[in-house]
C-alpha positions as CSV (number, residue, x, y, z in Angstrom):
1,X,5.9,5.2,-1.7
2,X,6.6,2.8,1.5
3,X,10.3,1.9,2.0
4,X,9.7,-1.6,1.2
5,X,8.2,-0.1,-2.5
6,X,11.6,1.8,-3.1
7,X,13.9,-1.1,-2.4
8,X,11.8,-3.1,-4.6
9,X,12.3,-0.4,-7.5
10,X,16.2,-0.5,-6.4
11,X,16.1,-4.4,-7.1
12,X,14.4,-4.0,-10.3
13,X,16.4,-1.4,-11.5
14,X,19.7,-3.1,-10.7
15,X,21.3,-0.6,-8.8
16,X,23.6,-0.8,-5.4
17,X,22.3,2.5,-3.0
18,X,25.3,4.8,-4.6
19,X,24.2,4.2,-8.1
20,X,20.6,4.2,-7.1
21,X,21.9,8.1,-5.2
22,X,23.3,9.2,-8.6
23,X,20.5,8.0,-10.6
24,X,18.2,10.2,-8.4
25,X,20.7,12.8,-8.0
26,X,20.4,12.8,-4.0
27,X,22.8,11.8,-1.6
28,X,23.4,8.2,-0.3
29,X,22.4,8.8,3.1
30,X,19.4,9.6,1.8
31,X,18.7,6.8,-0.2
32,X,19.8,5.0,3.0
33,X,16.9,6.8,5.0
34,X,14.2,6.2,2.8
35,X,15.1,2.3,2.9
36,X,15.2,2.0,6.6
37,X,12.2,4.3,6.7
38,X,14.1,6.9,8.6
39,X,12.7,9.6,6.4
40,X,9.9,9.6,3.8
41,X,10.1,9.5,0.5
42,X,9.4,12.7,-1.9
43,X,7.0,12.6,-4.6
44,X,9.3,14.5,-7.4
45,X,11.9,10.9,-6.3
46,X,8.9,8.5,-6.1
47,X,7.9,9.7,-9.6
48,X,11.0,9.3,-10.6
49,X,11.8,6.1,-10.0
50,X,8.4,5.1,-11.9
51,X,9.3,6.8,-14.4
52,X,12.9,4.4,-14.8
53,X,10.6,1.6,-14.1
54,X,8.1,2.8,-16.9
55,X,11.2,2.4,-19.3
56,X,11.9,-1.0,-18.5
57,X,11.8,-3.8,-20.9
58,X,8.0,-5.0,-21.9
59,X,6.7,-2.2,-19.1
60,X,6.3,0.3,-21.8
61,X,4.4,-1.4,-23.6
62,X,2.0,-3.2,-21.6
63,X,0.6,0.5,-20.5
64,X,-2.1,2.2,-22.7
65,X,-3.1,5.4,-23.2
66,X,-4.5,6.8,-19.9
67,X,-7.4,8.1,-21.9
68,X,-8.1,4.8,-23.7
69,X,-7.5,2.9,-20.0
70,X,-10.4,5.4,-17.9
71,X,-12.8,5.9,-21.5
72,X,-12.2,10.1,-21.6
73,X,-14.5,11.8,-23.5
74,X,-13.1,14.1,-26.2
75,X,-13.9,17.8,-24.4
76,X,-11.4,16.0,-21.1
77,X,-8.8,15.0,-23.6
78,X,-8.5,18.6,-25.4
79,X,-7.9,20.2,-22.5
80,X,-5.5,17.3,-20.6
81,X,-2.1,17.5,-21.3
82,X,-1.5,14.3,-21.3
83,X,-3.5,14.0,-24.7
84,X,-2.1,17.3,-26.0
85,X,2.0,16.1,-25.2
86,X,1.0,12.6,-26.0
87,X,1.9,11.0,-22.9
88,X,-1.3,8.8,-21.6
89,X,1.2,6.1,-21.0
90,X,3.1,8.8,-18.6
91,X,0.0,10.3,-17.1
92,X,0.9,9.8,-13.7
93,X,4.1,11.7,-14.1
94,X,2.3,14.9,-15.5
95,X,0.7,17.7,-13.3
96,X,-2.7,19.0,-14.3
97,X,-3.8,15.8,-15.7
98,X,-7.6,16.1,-15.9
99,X,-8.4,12.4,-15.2
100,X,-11.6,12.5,-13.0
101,X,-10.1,10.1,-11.2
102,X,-7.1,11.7,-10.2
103,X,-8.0,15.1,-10.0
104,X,-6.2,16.7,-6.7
105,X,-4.2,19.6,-5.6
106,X,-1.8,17.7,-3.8
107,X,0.7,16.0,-5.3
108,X,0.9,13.0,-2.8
109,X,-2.8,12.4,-2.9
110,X,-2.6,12.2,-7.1
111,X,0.6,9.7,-7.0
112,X,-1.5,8.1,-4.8
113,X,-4.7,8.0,-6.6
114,X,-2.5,7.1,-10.0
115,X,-1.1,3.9,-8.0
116,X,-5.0,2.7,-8.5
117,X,-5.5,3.5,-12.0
118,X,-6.0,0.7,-14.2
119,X,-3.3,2.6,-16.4
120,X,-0.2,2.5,-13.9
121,X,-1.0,-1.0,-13.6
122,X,1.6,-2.8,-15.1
123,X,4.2,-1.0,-12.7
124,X,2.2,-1.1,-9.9
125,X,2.1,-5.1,-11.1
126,X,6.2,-4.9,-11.3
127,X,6.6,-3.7,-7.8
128,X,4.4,-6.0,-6.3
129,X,5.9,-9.2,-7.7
130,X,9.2,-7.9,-6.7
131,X,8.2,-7.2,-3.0
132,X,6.7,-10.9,-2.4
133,X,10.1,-11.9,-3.8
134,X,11.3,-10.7,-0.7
């Protein structure tokens, strides 16, 4: 997540830097690095923040099912968890997803390769409208 990203999410959310500190339970200071760009963002707080955003009003439901979204075939499903916990609309947020697509061993290269999924698109859709905003 780029620092321009998180303030957008901030916007969205409706929260001043303190609130946005509490919410993610870190401190303000470094809620104020990540905005200036002074230090980088962590994945367990980017996913975080999508997760708030992924609760939003009319977010929820625009996403589908991750395994509906990239066409798994029922042998991937059994074994994801995502299909066994029911959360293909949260399948970025879960480790060990078995999405060809977004198979990785690193955490910042899966957020990353989730961001592109057509199943993260509606907050990825969110985020982007809110940085042209300004």
């Amino acid at each position: 997540m780029e620092k321009r990203e998180f303030v957008a999410a901030r916007r969205i959310l409706g929260k001043t830097q303190k609130e946005m500190a509490q919410l993610l339970g870190t401190s303000l200071k470094a809620v104020s690095s990540y905005e200036q760009g002074w230090r980088s963002i962590p994945v367990h707080i980017e996913r975080q923040i999508y997760f708030f955003l992924s609760r939003m009003a009319g977010v929820n439901e625009a996403l589908h099912p991750c395994w509906e979204v990239n066409r798994c075939a029922d042998k991937v499903r059994e074994g994801c968890p995502a299909w066994q916990f029911n959360v293909g609309r949260l399948c970025w947020f879960i480790n060990g997803t078995f999405c060809e697509k977004c198979l990785s061993n690193s955490p910042r290269n899966k957020i990353e390769m989730c961001k592109n999924c057509e199943a993260f698109r509606p907050i990825a859709k969110m985020l982007n409208e809110e940085m042209m905003k300004g």
